[in-house]
C-alpha distance (Angstrom), angle and dihedral (degrees) to the residues before:
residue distance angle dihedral
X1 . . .
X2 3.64 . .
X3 3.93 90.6 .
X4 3.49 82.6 48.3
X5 3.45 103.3 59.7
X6 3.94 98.3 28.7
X7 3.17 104.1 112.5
X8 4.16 132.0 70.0
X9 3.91 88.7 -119.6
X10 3.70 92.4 58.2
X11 3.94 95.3 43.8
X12 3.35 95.7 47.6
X13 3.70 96.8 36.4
X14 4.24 86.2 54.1
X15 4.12 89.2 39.4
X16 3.74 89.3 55.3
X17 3.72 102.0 45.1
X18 4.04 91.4 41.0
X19 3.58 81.9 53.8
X20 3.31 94.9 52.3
X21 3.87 103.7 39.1
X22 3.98 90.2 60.8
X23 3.55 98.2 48.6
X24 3.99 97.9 44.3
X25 4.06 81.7 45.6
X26 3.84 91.2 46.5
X27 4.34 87.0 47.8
X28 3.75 91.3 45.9
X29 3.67 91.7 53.5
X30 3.48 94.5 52.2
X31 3.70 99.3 49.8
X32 4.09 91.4 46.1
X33 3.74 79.0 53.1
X34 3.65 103.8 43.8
X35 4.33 85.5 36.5
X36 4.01 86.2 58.6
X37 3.29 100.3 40.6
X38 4.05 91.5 51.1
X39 3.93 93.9 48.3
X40 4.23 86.6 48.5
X41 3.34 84.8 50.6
X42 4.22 88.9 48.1
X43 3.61 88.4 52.0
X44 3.32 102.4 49.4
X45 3.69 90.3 57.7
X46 3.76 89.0 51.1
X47 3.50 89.5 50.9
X48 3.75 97.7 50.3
X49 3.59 95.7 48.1
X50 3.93 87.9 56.2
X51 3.55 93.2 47.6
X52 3.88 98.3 42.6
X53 3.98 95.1 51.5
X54 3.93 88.6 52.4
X55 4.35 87.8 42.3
X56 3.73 80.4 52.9
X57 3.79 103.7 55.8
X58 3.65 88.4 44.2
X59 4.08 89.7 56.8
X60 3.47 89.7 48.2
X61 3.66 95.9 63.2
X62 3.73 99.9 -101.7
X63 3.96 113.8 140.3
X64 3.35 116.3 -106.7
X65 4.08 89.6 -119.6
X66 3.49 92.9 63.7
X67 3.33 99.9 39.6
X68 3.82 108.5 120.2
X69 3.60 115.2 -116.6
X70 4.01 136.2 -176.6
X71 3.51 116.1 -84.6
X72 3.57 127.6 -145.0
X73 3.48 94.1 -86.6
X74 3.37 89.3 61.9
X75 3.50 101.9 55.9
X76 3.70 104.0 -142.7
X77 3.68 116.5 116.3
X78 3.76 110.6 -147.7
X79 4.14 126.6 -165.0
X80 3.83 118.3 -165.8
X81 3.84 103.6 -159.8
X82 3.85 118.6 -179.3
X83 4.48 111.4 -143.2
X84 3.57 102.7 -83.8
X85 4.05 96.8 51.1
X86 3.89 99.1 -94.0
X87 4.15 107.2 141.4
X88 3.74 103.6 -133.2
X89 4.03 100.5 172.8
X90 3.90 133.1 8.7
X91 3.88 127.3 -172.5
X92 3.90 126.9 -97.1
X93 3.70 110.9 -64.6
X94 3.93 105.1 -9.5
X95 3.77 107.7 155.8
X96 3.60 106.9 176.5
X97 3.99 135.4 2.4
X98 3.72 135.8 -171.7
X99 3.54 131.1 178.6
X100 3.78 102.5 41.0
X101 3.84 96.5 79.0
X102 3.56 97.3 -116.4
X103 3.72 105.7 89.7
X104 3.49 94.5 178.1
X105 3.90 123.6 100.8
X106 3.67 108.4 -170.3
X107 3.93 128.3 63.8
X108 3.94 106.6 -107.0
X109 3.09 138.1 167.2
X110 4.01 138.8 -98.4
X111 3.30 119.4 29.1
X112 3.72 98.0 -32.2
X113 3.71 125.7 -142.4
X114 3.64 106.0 -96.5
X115 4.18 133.6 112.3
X116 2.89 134.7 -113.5
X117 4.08 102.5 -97.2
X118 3.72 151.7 -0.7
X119 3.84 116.6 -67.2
X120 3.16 112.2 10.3
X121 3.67 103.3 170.3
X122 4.03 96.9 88.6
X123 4.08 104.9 -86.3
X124 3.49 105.2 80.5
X125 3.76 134.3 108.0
X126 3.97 125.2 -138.3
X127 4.02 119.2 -157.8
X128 3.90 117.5 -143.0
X129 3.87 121.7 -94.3
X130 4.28 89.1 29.5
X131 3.21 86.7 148.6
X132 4.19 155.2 79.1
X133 3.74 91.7 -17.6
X134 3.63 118.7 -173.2
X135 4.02 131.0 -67.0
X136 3.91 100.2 -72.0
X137 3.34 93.7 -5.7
X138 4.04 128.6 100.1
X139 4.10 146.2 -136.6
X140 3.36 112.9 -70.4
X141 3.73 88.0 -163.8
X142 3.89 124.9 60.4
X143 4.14 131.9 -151.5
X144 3.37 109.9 -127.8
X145 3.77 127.1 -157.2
X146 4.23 147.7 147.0
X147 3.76 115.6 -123.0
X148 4.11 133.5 140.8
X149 3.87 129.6 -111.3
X150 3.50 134.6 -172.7
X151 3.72 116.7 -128.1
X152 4.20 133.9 -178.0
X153 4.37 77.8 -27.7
X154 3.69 96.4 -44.1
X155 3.23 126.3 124.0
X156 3.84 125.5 -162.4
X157 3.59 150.4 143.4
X158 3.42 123.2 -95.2
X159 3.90 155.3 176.8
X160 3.50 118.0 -116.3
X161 3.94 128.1 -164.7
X162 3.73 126.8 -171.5
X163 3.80 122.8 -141.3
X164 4.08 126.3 179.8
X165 4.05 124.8 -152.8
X166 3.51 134.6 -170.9
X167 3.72 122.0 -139.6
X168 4.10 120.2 -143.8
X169 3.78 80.4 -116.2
X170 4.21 89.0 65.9
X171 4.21 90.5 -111.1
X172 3.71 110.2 138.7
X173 3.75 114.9 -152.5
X174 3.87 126.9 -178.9
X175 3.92 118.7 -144.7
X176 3.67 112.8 -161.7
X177 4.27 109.5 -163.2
X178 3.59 120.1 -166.8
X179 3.75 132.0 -159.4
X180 3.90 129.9 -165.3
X181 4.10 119.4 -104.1
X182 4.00 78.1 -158.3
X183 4.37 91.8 118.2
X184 3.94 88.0 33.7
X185 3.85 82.9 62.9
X186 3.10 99.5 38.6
X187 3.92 101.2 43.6
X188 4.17 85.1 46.1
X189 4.46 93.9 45.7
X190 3.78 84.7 47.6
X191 4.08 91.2 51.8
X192 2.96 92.5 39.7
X193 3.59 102.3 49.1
X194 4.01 87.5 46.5
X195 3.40 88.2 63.0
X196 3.48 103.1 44.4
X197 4.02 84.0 55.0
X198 3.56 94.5 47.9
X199 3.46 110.6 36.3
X200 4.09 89.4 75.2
X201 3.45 88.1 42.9
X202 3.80 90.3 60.0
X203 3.67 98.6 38.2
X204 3.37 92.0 59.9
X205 4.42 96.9 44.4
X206 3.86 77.5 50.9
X207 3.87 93.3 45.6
X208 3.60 96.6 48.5
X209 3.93 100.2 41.2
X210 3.59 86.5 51.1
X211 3.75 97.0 54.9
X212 3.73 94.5 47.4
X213 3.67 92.6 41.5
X214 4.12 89.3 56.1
X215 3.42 85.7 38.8
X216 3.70 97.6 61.0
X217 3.76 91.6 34.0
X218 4.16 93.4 51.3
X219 4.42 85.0 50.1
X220 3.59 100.7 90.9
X221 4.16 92.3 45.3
X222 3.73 89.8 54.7
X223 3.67 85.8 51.4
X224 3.75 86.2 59.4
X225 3.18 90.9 44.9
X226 3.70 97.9 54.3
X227 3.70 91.0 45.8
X228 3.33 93.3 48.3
X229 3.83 94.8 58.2
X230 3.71 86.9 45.8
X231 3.62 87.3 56.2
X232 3.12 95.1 53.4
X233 3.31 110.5 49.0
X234 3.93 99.0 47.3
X235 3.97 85.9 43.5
X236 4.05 87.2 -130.7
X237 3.82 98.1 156.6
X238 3.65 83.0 -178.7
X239 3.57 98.7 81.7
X240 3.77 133.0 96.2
X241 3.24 127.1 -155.9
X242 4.24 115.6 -128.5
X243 3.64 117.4 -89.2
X244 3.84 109.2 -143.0
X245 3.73 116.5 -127.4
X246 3.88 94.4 -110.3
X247 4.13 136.0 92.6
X248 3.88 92.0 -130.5
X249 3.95 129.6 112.0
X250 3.59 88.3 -88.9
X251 3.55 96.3 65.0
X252 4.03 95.3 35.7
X253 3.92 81.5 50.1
X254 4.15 91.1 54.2
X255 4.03 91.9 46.7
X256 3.90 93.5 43.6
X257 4.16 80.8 49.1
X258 3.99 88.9 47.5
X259 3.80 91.5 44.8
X260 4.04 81.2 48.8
X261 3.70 100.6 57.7
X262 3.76 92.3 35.9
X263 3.94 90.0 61.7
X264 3.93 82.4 35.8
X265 3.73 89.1 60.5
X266 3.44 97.5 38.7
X267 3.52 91.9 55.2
X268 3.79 99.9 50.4
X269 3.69 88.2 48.8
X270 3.32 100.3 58.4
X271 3.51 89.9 44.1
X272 3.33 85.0 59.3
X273 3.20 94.5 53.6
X274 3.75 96.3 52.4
X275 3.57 89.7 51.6
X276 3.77 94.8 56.0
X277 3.93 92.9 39.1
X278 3.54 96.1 55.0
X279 3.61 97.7 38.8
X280 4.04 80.1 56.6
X281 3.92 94.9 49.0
X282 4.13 93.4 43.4
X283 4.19 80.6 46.3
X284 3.81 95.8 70.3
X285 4.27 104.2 34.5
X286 3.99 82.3 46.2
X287 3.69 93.4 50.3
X288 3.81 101.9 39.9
X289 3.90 90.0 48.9
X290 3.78 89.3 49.1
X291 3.67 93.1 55.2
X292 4.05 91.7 43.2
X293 4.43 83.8 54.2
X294 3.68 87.6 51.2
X295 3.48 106.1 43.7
X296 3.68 83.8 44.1
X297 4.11 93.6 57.4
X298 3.88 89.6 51.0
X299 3.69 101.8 35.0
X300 4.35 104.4 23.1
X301 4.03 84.0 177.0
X302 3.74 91.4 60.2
X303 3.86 98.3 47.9
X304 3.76 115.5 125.1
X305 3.77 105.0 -143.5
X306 3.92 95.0 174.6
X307 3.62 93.4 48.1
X308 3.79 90.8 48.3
X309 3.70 90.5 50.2
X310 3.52 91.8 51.4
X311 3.79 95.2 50.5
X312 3.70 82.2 50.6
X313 3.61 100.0 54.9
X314 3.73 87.4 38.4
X315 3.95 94.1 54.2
X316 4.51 86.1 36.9
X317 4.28 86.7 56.7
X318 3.64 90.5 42.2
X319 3.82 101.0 52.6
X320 4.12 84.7 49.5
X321 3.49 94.3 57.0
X322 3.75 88.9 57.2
X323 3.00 108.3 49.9
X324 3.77 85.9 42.1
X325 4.03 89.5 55.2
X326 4.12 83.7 48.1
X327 3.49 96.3 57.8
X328 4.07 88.9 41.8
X329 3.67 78.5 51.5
X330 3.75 103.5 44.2
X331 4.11 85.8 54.3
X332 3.71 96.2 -93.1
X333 4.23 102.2 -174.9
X334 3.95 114.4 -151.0
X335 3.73 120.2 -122.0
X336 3.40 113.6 -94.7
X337 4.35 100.6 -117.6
X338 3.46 120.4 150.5
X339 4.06 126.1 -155.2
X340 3.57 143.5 129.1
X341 3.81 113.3 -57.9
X342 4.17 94.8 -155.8
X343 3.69 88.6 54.5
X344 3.44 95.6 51.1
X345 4.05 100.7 43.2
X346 4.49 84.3 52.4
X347 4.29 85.2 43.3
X348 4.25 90.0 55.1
X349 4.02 90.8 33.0
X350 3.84 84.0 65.0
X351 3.28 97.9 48.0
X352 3.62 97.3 62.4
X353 3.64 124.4 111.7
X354 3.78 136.3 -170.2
X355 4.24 90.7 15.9
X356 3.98 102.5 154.2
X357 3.95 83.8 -150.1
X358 3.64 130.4 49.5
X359 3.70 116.5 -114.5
X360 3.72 112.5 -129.8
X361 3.65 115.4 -156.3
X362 3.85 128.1 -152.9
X363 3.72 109.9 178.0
X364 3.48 142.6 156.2
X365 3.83 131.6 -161.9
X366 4.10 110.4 -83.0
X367 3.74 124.8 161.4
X368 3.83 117.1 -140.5
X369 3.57 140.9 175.7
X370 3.93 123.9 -129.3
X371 3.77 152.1 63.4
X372 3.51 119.2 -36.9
X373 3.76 106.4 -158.4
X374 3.41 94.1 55.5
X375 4.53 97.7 44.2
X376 3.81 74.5 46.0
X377 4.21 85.4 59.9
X378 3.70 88.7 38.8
X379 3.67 91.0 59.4
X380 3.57 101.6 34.4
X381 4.25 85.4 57.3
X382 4.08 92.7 50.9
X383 3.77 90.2 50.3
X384 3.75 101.1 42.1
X385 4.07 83.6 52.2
X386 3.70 89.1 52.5
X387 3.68 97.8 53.9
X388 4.17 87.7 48.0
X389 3.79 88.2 57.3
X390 4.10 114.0 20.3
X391 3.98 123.4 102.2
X392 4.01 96.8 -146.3
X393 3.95 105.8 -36.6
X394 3.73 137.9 92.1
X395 3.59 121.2 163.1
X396 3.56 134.2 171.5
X397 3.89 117.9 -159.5
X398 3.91 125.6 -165.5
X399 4.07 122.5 -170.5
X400 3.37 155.6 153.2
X401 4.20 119.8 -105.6
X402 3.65 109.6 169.9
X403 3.72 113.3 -67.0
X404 3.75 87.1 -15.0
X405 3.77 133.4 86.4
X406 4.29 118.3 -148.0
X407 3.54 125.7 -157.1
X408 3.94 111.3 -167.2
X409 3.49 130.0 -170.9
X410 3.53 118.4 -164.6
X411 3.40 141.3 -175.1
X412 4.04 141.2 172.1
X413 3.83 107.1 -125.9
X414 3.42 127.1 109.2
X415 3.94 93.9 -62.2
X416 3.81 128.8 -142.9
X417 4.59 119.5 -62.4
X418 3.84 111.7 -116.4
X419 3.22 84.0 -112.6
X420 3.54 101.7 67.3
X421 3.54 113.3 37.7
X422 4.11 93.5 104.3
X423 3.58 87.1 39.8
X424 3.76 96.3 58.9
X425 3.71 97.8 65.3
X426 3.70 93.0 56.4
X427 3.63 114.9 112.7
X428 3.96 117.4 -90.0
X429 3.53 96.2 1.3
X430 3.98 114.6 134.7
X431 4.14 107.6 177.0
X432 3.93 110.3 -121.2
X433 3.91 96.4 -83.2
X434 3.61 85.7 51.5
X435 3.38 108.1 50.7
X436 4.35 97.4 93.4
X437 3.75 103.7 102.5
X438 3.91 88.3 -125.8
X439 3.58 94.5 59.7
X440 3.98 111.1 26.1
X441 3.91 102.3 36.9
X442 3.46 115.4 -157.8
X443 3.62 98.2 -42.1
X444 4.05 100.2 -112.2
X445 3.77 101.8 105.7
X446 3.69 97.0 90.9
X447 3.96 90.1 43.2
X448 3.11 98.9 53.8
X449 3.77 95.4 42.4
X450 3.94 90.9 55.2
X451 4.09 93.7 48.2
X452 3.59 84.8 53.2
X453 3.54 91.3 52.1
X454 3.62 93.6 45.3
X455 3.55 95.6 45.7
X456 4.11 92.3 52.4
X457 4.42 85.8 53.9
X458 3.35 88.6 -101.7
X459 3.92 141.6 103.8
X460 3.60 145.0 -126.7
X461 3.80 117.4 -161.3
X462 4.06 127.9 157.6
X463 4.20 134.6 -134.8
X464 3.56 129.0 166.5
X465 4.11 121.7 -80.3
X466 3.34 130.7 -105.0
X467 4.20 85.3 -116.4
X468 4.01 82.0 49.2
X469 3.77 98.0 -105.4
X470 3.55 123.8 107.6
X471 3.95 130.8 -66.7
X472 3.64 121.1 -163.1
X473 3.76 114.4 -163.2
X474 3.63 127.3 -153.2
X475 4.53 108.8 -166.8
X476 3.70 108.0 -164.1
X477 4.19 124.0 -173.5
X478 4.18 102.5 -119.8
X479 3.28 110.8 -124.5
């Protein structure tokens, strides 16, 4: 049964026709009910009108024998019953009759054998005022009631109603009238057997268009899911999966899955990238200090102890900024400190040593939010790339901007193209006057100091100084 129902055609295929089984069932019961009902109601009316016209005559002071009553033809059984049960006068060929309490069907005399109303086997309905109506006057109300009689050889079910009439003379006589449920059970067999026919008959249109409608609709996602597993296993990030010509979720799903394997890509190609780069930047330090150690165990005299020390420090900073961009990478959140940004930009500025330019700092108070080690980095990175590149400047600006605070860096070298000020902050990139390992490092300052950015909700973008250099601005949310 699972296998059955496992996929989203059958489900929805079952969901739909369950769905609409009970509510064509729940209709069709209502309009058999509502069709009965209405016919009952039909006649009853037929009914009354027989037995009314032969309550009349009686009031009006015509014997009961001559009383004109429905033939068979007619197909109304009537029962003239005097008070006290005795059956004075039945209608033209009535054989037999249940259901009105007076079983009899011939006038005799006594007291008769009768009851004392229509229906008396528990389903009936009685009007108000039924009975002892005024001297030639009769009931307003009727007796209703279901019962069977047997007329000219036929036998059929029936609905009886009981109506009493006074005579001038004080007698009080009750009439019961019956008419034939015959086109009640007809009309409701005929319903009902329409229904029964076309209720499968339905079910199944509806079963069937919904399975190839769900099947058509639920195409283009096993296209996506057939790409995707091709994807996948020949580890093509390259590949799209089709985008069906529609605006439904099936198309928004296949260009969110696009968009998906596009960042996908993107991201395993840069971390390619990163991977080759810094095995390519750890390749040279690691080499040169290898060949400094050796020629230092065959000739001790020649060993270049400040050039190993340098490779050292060089290989030490270089190994921190990866496994600082890993952390960035791996989703690393800052800790949530808050303090005053122009007191901590003059606090770092006087920590630095060895800076072949002053740094002039021009601050004012701003409270922000984040980690301090790694704004500390951020900082550290925009002025060491200043030094590399200014002429005799360095200044470090702090304001207010809205809800925003800016810390700029500035500096008056030869500043940083149009053209590549995105290009910059990509990883390992050194610009052409940058690229001697003295000068440019590894090219990871400016990376770094952007994911930090990013990763603290902020930004850090750069535009050329008012002394024509560079300015790198870092735009934190104030806190």
């Amino acid at each position: 049964m699972r296998r059955v129902l496992g996929s989203v055609r059958a489900r929805a295929t079952l969901a739909a026709t369950l769905v609409v089984a009970v509510a064509l069932v729940a209709a069709g019961a209502a309009v058999l009910l509502s069709l009965r009902s209405n016919l009952i109601d039909q006649t009853d009316a037929q009914a009354d009108g027989a037995a009314r016209q032969v309550a009349s005559e009686l009031a009006a002071d015509i014997p009961y024998a001559k009383v004109e009553t429905p033939d068979a033809d007619d197909d109304r059984p009537v029962q003239i019953v005097e008070k006290g049960g005795r059956l004075v006068a039945v209608s033209e060929d009535l054989e037999q009759v249940t259901g009105t309490g007076v079983e009899a069907v011939r006038p005799q005399g006594g007291s008769g054998t009768g009851g004392s109303g229509a229906g008396e086997d528990g389903d009936d309905d009685q009007d108000e005022d039924v009975h002892d109506p005024a001297v030639g006057e009769i009931s307003e109300g009727v007796s209703k009631g279901s019962g069977s009689a047997t007329v000219d050889g036929r036998t059929e079910d029936y609905r009886f109603v009981a109506v009493e009439a006074t005579t001038p003379k004080g007698v009080t006589y009750t009439v019961y009238a019956g008419a034939p449920l015959h086109t009640e059970e007809s009309a409701v067999d005929t319903a009902l057997t329409t229904m029964l026919i076309g209720l499968p008959i339905l079910l199944l249109t509806v079963s069937g268009v919904t399975y190839l409608v769900t099947r058509r609709a639920l195409r283009p996602v096993e296209g996506i899911r057939g790409e995707m597993d091709a994807i996948t296993h020949s580890e093509d990030l390259s590949r799209r999966v089709p985008v069906p010509d529609t605006h439904d979720e099936v198309a928004r799903l296949a260009r969110t899955t696009n968009e998906t394997l596009a960042a996908l890509e993107t991201s395993v190609e840069r971390q390619r990238r990163f991977v080759a780069d810094a095995s390519h930047e750890l390749r040279s330090p690691i080499a040169s200090l290898r060949t400094q150690l050796e020629v230092g165990v065959a000739h001790p005299e020649l060993l270049d102890v400040e050039g190993a020390v340098e490779d050292t420090v060089r290989l030490q900073r270089l190994a921190a900024d990866l496994l600082l961009l890993a952390r960035l990478d791996a989703g690393e959140r800052p800790t949530d400190a808050r303090f005053d940004l122009a007191a901590f930009v003059r606090d770092e500025a006087s920590q630095r040593n060895g800076d072949r330019i002053a740094v002039t700092v021009d601050a004012e108070p701003v409270q922000v939010a984040g980690s301090r080690g790694q704004l500390a980095r951020v900082l550290g990175n925009l002025l060491d790339n200043a030094q590399r590149h200014t002429r005799s400047s360095v200044t470090v600006t702090v304001r207010r901007e809205g809800g925003q605070a800016v810390l700029a860096v500035a500096d008056d070298g030869k500043g940083v193209p149009a053209t590549e000020r995105e290009r910059v902050f990509e990883r390992f990139v050194r610009l052409d006057e940058a690229r001697a390992r003295d000068d440019g490092g590894a090219g990871l300052g400016l990376a770094i100091a952007r994911d930090v950015a990013v990763r603290h909700g902020g930004s850090l973008t750069v535009h050329e100084a008012p002394t024509g250099g560079a300015q790198f601005e870092l735009r934190l949310t104030t806190s």
